[in-house]
C-alpha positions in Angstrom: 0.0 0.0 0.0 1.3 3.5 -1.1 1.1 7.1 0.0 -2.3 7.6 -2.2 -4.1 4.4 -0.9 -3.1 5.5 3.0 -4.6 9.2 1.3 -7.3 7.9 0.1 -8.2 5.9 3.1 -7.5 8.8 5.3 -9.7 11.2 3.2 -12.7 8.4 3.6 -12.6 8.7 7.2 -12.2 11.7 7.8 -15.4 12.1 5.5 -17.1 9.7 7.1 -16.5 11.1 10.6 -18.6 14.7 8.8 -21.3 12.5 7.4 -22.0 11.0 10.9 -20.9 13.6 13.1 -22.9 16.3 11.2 -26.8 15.5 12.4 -26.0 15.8 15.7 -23.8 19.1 15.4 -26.5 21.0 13.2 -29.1 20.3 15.7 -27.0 21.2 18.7 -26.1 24.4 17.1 -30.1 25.0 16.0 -30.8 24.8 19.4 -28.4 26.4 21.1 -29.2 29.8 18.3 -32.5 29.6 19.7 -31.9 29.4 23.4 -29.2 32.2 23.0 -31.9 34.0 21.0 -34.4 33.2 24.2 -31.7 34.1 26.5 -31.4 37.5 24.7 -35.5 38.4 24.6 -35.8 37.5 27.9 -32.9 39.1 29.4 -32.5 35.6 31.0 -28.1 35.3 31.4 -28.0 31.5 33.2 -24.8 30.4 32.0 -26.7 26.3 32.8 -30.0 27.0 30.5 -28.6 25.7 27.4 -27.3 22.4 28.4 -30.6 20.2 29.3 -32.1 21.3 26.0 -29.4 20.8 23.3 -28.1 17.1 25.3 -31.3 16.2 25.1 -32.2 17.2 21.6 -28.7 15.5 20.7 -29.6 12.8 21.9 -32.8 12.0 20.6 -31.6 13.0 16.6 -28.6 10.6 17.3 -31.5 7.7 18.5 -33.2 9.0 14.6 -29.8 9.1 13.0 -28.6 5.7 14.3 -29.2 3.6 11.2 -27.8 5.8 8.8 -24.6 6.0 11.1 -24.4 2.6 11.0 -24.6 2.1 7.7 -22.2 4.6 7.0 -19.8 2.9 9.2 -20.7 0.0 8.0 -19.8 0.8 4.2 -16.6 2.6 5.2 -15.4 -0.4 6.7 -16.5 -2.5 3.7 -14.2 -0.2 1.5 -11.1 -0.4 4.2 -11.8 -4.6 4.4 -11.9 -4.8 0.8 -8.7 -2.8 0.2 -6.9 -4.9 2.7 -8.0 -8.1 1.2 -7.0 -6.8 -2.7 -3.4 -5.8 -1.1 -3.4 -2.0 -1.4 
């Protein structure tokens, strides 16, 4: 295996790790824009306001988002096995 396989694999990932990671980022920062934008209406500055909310919104998009994680993964590691088996 060269430089550009060990690339290419690395590029994979590192795409991979945006495709699953992203869900669960753009509804953490969707709801932390609108509890800052409460925060900001209602004069209300406690600093502990935006956790419950976004971990539990994360949460429950990453219980929707769990099959296409997996199969995500699961392709990614198709590709990685399959390169291994051909020898680069």
């Amino acid at each position: 295996m060269g430089g550009a396989e060990t690339l290419d694999i690395a590029r994979d990932g590192i795409w991979t790790l945006i495709l699953i990671s992203s869900p669960m980022m753009l509804v953490g920062l969707a709801v932390g824009v609108i509890i800052a934008l409460f925060q900001a209406l209602t004069q209300i500055q406690e600093m502990t306001l935006v956790f419950v909310p976004k971990i539990v919104a994360i949460f429950i998009t990453m219980l929707f988002a769990l099959p296409f994680m997996g199969a995500t993964m699961g392709s990614y590691m198709d590709r990685v096995v399959d390169m291994i088996i051909m020898g680069g």
